[in-house]
mmJSON file of the N, C-alpha and C atoms, coordinates in Angstrom:
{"data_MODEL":{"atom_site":{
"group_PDB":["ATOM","ATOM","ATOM","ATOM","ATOM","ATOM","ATOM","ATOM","ATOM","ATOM","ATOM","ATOM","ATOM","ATOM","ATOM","ATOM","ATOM","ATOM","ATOM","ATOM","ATOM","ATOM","ATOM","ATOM","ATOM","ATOM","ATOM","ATOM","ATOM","ATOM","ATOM","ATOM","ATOM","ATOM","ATOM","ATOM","ATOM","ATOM","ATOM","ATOM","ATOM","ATOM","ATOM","ATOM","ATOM","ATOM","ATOM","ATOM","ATOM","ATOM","ATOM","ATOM","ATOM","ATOM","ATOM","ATOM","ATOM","ATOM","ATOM","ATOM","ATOM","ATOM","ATOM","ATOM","ATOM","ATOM","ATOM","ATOM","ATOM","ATOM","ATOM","ATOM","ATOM","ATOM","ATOM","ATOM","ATOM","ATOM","ATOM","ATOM","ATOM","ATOM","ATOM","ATOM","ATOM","ATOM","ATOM","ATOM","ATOM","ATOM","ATOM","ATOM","ATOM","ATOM","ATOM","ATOM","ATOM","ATOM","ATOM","ATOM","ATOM","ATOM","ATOM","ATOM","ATOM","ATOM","ATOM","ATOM","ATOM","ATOM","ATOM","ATOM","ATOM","ATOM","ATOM","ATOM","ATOM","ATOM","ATOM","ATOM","ATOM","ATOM","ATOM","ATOM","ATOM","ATOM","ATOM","ATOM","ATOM","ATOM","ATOM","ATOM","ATOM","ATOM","ATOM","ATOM","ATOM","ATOM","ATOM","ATOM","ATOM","ATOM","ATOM","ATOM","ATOM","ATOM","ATOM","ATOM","ATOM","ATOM","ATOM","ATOM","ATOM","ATOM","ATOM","ATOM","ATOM","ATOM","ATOM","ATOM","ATOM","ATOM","ATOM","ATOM","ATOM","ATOM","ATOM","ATOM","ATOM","ATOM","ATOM","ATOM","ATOM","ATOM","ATOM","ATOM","ATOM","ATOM","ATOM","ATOM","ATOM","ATOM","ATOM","ATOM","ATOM","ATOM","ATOM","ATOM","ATOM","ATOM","ATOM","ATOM","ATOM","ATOM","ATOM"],
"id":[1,2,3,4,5,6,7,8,9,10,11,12,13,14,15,16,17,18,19,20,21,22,23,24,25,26,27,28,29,30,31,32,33,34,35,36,37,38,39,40,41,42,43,44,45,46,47,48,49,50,51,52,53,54,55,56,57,58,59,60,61,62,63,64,65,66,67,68,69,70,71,72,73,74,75,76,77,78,79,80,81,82,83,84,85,86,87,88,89,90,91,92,93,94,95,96,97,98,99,100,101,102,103,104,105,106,107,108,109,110,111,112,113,114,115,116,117,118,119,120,121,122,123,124,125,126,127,128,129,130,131,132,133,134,135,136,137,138,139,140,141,142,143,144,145,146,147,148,149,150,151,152,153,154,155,156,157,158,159,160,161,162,163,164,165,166,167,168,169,170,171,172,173,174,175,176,177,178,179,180,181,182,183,184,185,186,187,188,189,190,191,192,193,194,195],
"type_symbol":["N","C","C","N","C","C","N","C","C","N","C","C","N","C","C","N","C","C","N","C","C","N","C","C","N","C","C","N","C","C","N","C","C","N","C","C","N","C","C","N","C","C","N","C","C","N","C","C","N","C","C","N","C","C","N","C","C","N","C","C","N","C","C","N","C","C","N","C","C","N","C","C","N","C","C","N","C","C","N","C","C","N","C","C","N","C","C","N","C","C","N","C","C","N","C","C","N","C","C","N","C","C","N","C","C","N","C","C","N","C","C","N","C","C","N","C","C","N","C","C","N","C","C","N","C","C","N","C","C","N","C","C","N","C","C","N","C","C","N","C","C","N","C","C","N","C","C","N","C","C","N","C","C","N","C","C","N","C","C","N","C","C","N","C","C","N","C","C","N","C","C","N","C","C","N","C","C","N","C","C","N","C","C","N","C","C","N","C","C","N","C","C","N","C","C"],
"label_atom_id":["N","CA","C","N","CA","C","N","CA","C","N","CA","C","N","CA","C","N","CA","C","N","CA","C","N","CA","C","N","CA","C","N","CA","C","N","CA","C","N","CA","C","N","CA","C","N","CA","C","N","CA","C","N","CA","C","N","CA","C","N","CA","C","N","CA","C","N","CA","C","N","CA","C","N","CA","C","N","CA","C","N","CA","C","N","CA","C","N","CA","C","N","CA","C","N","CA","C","N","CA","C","N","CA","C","N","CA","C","N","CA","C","N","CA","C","N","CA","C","N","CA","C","N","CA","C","N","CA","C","N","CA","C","N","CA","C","N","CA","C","N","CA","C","N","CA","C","N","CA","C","N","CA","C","N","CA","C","N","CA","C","N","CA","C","N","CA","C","N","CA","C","N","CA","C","N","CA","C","N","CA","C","N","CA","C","N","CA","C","N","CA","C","N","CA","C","N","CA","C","N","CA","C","N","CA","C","N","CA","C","N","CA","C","N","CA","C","N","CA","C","N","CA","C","N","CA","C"],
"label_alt_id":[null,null,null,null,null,null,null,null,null,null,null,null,null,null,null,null,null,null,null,null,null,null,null,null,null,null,null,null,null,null,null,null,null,null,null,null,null,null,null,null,null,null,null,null,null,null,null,null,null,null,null,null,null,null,null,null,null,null,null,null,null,null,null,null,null,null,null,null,null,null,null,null,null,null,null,null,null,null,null,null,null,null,null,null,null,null,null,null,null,null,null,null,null,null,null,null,null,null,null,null,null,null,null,null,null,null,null,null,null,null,null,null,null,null,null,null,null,null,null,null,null,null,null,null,null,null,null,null,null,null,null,null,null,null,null,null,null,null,null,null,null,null,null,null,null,null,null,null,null,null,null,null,null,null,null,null,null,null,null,null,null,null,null,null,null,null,null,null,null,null,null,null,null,null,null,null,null,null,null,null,null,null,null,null,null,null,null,null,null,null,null,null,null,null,null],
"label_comp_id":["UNK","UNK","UNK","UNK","UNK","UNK","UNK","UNK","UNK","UNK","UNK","UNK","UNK","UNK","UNK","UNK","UNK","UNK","UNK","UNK","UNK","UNK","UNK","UNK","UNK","UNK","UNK","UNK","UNK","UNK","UNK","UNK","UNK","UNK","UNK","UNK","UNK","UNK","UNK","UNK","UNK","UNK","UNK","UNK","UNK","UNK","UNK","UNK","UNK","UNK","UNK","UNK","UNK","UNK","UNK","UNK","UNK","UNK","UNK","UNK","UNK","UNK","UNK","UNK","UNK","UNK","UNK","UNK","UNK","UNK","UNK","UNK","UNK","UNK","UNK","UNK","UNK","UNK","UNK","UNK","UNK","UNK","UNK","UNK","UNK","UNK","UNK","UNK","UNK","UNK","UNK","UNK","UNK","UNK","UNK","UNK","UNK","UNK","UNK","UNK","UNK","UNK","UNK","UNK","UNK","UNK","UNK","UNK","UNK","UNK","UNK","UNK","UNK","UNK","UNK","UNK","UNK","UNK","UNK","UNK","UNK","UNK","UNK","UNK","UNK","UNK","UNK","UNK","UNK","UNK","UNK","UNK","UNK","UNK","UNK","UNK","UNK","UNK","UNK","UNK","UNK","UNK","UNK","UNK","UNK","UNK","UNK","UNK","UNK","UNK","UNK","UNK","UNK","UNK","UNK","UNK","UNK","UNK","UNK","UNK","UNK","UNK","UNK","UNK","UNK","UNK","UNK","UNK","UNK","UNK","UNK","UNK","UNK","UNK","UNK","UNK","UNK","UNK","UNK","UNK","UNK","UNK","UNK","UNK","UNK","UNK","UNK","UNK","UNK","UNK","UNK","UNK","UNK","UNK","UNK"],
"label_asym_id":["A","A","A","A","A","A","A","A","A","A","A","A","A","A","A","A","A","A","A","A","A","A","A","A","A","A","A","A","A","A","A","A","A","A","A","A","A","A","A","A","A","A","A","A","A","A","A","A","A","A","A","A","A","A","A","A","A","A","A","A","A","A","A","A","A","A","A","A","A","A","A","A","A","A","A","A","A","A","A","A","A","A","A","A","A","A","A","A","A","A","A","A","A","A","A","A","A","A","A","A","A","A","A","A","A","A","A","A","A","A","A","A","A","A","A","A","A","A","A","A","A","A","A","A","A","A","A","A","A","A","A","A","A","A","A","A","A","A","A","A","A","A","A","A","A","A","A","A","A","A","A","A","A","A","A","A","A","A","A","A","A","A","A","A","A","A","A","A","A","A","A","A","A","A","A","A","A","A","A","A","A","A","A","A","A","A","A","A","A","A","A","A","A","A","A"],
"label_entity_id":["1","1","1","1","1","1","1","1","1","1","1","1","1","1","1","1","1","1","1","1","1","1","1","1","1","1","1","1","1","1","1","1","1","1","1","1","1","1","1","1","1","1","1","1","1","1","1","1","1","1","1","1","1","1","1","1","1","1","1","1","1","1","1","1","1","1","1","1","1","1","1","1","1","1","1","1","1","1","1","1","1","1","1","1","1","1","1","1","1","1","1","1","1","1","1","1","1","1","1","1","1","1","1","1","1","1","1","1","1","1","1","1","1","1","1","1","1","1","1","1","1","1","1","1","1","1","1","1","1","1","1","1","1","1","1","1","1","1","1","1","1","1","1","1","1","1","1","1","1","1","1","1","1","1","1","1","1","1","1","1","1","1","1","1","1","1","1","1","1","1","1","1","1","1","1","1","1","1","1","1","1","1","1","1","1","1","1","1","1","1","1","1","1","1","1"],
"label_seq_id":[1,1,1,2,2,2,3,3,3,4,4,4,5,5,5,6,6,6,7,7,7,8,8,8,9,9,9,10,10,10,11,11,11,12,12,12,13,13,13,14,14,14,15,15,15,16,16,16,17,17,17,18,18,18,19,19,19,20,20,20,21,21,21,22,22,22,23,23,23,24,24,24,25,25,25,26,26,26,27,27,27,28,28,28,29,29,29,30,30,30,31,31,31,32,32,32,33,33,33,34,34,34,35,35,35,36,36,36,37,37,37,38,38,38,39,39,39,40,40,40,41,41,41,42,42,42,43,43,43,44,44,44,45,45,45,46,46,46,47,47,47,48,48,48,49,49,49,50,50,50,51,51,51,52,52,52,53,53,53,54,54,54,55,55,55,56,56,56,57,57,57,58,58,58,59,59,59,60,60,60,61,61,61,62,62,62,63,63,63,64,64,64,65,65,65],
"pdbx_PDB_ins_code":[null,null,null,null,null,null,null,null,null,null,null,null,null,null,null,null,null,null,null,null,null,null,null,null,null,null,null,null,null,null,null,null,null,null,null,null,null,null,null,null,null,null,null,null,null,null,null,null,null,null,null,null,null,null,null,null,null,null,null,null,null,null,null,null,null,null,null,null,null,null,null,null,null,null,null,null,null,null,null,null,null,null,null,null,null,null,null,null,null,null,null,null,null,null,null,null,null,null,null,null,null,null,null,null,null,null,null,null,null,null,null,null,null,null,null,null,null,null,null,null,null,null,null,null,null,null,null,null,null,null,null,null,null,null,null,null,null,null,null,null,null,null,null,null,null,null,null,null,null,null,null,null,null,null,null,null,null,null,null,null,null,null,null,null,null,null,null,null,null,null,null,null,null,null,null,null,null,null,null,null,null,null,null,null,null,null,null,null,null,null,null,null,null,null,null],
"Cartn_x":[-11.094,-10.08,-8.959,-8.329,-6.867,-6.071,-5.957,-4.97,-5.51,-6.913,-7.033,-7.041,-7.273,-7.152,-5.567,-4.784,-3.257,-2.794,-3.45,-2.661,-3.349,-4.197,-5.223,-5.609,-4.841,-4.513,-4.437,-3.318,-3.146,-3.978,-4.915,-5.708,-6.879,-6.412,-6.785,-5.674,-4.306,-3.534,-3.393,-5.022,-4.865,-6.205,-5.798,-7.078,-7.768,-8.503,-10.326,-10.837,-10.461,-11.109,-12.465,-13.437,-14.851,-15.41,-16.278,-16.736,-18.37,-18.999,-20.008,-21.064,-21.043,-22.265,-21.788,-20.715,-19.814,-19.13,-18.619,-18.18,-16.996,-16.038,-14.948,-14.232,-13.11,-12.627,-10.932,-10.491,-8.888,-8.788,-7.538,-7.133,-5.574,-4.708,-3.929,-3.111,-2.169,-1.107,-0.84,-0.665,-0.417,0.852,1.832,2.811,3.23,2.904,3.302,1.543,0.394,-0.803,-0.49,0.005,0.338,1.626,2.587,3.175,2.774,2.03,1.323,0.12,-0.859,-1.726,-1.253,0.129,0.567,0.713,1.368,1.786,0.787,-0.392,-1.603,-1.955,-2.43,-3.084,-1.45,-0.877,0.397,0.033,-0.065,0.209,-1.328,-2.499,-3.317,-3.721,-3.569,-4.197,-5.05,-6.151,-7.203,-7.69,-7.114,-7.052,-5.311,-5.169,-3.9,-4.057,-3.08,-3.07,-1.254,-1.293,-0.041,0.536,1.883,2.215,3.456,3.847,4.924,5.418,6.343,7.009,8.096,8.487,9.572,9.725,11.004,10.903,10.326,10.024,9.285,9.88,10.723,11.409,10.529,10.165,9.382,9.91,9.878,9.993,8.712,8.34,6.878,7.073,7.836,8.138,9.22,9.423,10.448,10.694,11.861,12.026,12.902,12.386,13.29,14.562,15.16,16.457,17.103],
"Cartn_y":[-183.134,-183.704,-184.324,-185.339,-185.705,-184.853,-183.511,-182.709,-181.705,-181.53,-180.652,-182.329,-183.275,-184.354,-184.544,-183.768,-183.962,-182.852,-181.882,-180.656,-179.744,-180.041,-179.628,-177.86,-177.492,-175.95,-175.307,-175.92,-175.139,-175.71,-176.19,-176.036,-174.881,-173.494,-172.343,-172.28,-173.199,-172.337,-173.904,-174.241,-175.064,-174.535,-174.462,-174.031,-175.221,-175.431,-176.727,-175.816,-176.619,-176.093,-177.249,-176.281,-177.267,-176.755,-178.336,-177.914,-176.992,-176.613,-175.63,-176.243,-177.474,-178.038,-177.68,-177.955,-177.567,-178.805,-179.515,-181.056,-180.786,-181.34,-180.873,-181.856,-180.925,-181.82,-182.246,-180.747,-180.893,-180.287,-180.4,-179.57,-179.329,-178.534,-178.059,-177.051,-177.613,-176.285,-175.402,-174.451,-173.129,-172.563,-173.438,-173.236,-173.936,-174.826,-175.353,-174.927,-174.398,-173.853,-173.513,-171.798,-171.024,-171.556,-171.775,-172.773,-173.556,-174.705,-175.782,-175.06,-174.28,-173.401,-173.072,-172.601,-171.684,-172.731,-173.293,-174.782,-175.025,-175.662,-175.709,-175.517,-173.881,-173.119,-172.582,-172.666,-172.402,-173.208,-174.617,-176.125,-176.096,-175.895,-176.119,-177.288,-177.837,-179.245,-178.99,-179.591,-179.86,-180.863,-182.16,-182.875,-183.797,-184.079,-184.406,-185.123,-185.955,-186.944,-186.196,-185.507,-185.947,-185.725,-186.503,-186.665,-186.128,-185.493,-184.763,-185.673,-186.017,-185.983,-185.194,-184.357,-183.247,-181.895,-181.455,-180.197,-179.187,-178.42,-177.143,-176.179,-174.895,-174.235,-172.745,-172.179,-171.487,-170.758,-169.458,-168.664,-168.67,-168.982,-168.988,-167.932,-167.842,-166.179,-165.332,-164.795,-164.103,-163.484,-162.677,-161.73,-160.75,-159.395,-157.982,-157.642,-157.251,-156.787,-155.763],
"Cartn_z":[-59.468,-60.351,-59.529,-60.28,-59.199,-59.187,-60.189,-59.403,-58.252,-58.189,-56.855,-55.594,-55.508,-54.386,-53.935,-55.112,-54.696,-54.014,-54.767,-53.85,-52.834,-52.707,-51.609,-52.043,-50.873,-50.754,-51.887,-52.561,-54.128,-55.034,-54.219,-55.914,-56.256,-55.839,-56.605,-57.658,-57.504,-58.547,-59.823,-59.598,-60.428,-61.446,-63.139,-64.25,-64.856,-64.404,-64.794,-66.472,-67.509,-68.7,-69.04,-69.2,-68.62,-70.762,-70.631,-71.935,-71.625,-73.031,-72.48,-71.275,-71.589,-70.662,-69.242,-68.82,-67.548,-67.233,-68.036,-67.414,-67.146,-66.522,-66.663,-67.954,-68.88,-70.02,-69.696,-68.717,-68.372,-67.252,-66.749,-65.689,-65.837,-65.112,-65.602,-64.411,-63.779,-63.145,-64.031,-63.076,-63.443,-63.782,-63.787,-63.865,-65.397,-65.972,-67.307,-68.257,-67.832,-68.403,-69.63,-69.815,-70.884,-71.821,-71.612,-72.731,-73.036,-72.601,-73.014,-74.303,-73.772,-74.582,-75.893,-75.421,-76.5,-77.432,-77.101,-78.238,-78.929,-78.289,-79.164,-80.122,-79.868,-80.329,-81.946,-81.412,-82.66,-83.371,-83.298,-83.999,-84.298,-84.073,-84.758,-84.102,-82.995,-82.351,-81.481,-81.871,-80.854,-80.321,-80.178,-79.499,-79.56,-78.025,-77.226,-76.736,-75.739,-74.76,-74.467,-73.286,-73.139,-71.316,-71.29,-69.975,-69.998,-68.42,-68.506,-66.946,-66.246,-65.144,-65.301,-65.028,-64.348,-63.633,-63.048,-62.423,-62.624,-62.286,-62.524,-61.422,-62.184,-61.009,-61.0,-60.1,-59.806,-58.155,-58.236,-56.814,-56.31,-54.833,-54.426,-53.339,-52.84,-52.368,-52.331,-53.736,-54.066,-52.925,-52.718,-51.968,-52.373,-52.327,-53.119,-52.515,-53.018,-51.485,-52.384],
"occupancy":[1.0,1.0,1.0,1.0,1.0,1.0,1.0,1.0,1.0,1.0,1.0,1.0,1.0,1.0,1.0,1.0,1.0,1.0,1.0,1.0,1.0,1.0,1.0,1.0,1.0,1.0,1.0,1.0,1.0,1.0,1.0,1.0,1.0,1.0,1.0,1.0,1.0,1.0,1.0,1.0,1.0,1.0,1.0,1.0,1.0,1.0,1.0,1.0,1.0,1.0,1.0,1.0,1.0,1.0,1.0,1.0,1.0,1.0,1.0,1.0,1.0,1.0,1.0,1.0,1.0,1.0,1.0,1.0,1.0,1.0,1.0,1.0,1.0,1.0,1.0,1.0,1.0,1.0,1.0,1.0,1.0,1.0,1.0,1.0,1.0,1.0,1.0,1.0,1.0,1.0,1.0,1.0,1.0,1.0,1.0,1.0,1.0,1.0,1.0,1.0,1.0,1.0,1.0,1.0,1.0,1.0,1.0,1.0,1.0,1.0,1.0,1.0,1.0,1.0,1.0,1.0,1.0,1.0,1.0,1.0,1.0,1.0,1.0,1.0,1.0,1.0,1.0,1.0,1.0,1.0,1.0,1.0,1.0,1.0,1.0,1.0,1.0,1.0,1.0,1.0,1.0,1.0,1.0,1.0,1.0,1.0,1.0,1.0,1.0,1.0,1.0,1.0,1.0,1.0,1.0,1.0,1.0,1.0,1.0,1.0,1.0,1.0,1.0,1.0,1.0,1.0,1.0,1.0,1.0,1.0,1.0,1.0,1.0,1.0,1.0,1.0,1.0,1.0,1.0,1.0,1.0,1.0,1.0,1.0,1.0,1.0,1.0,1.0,1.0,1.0,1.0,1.0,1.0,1.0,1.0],
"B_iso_or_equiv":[0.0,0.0,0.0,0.0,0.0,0.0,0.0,0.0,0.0,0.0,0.0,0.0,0.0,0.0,0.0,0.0,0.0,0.0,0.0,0.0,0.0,0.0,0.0,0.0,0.0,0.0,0.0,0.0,0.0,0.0,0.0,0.0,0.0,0.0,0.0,0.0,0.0,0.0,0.0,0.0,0.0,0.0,0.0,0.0,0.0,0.0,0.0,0.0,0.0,0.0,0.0,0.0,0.0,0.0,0.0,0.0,0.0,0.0,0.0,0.0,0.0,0.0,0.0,0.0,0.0,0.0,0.0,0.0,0.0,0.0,0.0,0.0,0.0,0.0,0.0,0.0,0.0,0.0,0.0,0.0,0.0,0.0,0.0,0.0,0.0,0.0,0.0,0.0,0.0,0.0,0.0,0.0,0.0,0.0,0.0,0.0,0.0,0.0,0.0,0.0,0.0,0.0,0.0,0.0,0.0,0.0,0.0,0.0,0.0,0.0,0.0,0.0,0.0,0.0,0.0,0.0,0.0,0.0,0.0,0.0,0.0,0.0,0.0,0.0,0.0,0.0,0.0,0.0,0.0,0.0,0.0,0.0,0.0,0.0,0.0,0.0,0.0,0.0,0.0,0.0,0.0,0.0,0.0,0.0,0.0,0.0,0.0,0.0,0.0,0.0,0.0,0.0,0.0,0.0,0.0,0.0,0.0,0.0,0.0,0.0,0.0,0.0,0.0,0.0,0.0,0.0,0.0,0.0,0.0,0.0,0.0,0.0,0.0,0.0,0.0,0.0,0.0,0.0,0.0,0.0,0.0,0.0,0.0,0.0,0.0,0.0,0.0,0.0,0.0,0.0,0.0,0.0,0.0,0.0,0.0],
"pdbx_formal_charge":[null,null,null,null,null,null,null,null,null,null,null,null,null,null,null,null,null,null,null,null,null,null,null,null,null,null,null,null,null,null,null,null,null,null,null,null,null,null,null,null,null,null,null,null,null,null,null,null,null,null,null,null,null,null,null,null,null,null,null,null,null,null,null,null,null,null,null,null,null,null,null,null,null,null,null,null,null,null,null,null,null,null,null,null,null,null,null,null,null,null,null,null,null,null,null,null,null,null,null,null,null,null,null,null,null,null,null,null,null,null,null,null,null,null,null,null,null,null,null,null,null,null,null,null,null,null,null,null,null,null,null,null,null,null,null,null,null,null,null,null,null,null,null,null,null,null,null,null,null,null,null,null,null,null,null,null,null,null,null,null,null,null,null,null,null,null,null,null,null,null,null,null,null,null,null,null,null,null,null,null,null,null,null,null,null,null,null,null,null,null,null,null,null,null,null],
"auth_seq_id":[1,1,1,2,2,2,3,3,3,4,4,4,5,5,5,6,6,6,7,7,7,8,8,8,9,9,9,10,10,10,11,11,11,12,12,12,13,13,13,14,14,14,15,15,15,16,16,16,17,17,17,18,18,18,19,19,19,20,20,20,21,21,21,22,22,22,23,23,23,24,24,24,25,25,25,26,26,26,27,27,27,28,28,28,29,29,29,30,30,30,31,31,31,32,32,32,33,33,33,34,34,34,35,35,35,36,36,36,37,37,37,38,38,38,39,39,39,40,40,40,41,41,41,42,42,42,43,43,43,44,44,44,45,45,45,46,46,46,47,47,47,48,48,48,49,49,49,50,50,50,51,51,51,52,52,52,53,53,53,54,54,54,55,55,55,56,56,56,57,57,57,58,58,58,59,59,59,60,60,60,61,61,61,62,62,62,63,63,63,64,64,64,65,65,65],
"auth_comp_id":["UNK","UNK","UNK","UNK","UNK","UNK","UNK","UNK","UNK","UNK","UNK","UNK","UNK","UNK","UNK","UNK","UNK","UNK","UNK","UNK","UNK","UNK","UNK","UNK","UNK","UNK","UNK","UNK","UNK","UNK","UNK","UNK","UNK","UNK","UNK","UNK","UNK","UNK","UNK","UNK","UNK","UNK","UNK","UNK","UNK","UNK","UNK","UNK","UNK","UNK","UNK","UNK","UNK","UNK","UNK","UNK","UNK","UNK","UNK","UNK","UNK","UNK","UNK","UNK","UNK","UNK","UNK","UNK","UNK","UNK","UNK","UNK","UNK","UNK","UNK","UNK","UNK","UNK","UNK","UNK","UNK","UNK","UNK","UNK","UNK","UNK","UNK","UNK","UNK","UNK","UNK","UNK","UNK","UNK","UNK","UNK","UNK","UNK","UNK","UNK","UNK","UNK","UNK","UNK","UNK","UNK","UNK","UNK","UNK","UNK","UNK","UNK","UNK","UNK","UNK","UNK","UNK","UNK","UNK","UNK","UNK","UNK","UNK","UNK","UNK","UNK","UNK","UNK","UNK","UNK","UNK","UNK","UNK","UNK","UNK","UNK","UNK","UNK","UNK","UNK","UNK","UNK","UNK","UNK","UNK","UNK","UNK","UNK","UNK","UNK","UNK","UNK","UNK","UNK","UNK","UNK","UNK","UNK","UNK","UNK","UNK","UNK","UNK","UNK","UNK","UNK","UNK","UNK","UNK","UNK","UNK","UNK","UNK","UNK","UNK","UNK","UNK","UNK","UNK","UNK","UNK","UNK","UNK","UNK","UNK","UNK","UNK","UNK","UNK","UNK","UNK","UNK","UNK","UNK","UNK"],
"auth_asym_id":["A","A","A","A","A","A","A","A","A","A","A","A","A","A","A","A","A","A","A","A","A","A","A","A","A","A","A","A","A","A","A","A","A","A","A","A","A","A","A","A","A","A","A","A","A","A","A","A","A","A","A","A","A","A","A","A","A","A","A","A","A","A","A","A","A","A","A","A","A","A","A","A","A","A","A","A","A","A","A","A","A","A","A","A","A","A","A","A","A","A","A","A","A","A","A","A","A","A","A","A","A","A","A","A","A","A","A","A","A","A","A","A","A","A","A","A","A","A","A","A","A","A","A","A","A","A","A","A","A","A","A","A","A","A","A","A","A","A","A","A","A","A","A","A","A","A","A","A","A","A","A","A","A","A","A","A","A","A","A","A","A","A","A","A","A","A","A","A","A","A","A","A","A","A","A","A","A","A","A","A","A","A","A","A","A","A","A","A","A","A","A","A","A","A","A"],
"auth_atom_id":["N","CA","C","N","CA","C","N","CA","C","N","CA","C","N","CA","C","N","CA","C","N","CA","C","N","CA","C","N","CA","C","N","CA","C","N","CA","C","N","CA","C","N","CA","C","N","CA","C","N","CA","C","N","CA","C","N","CA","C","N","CA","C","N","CA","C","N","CA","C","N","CA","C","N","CA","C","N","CA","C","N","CA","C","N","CA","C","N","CA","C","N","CA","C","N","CA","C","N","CA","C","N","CA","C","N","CA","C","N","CA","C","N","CA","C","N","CA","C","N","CA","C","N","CA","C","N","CA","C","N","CA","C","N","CA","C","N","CA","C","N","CA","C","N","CA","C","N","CA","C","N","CA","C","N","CA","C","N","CA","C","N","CA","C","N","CA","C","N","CA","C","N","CA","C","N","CA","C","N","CA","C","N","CA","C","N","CA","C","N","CA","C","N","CA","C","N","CA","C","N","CA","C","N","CA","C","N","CA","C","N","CA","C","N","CA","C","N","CA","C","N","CA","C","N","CA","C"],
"pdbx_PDB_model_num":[1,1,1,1,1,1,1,1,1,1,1,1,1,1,1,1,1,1,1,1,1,1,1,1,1,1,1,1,1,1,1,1,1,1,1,1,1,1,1,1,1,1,1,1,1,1,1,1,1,1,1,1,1,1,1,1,1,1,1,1,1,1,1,1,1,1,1,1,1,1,1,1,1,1,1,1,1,1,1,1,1,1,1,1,1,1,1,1,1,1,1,1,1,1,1,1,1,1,1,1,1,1,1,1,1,1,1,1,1,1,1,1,1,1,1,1,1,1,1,1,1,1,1,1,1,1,1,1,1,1,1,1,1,1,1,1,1,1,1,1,1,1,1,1,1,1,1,1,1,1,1,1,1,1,1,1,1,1,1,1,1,1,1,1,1,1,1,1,1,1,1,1,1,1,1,1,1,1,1,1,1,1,1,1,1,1,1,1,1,1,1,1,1,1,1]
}}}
């Protein structure tokens, strides 16, 4: 997918939703995944088109103190 050719490395922390045959249908960071889902699945839509450009703030190595 173009999002694992973009992010190389991180693309384990990227989710491929494949239809049954195995094609791939989406892909999806992991970081906007489950709200996006959630929305969905609330609203009753099963089919989308949509585009996002913006921040995404996220700790990638917290640290306890």
């Amino acid at each position: 997918s173009l999002l694992t050719e973009k992010y190389g490395e991180d693309s384990k922390l990227i989710y491929e939703l494949k239809d049954q045959g195995g094609a791939e249908q989406l892909a999806l960071r992991y970081d906007l995944t489950v709200p996006f889902a959630r929305y969905l699945a609330e609203n009753g839509i099963s089919s989308m088109k949509r585009y996002h450009i913006g921040k995404v703030y996220r700790r990638d190595n917290p640290k306890m103190t």
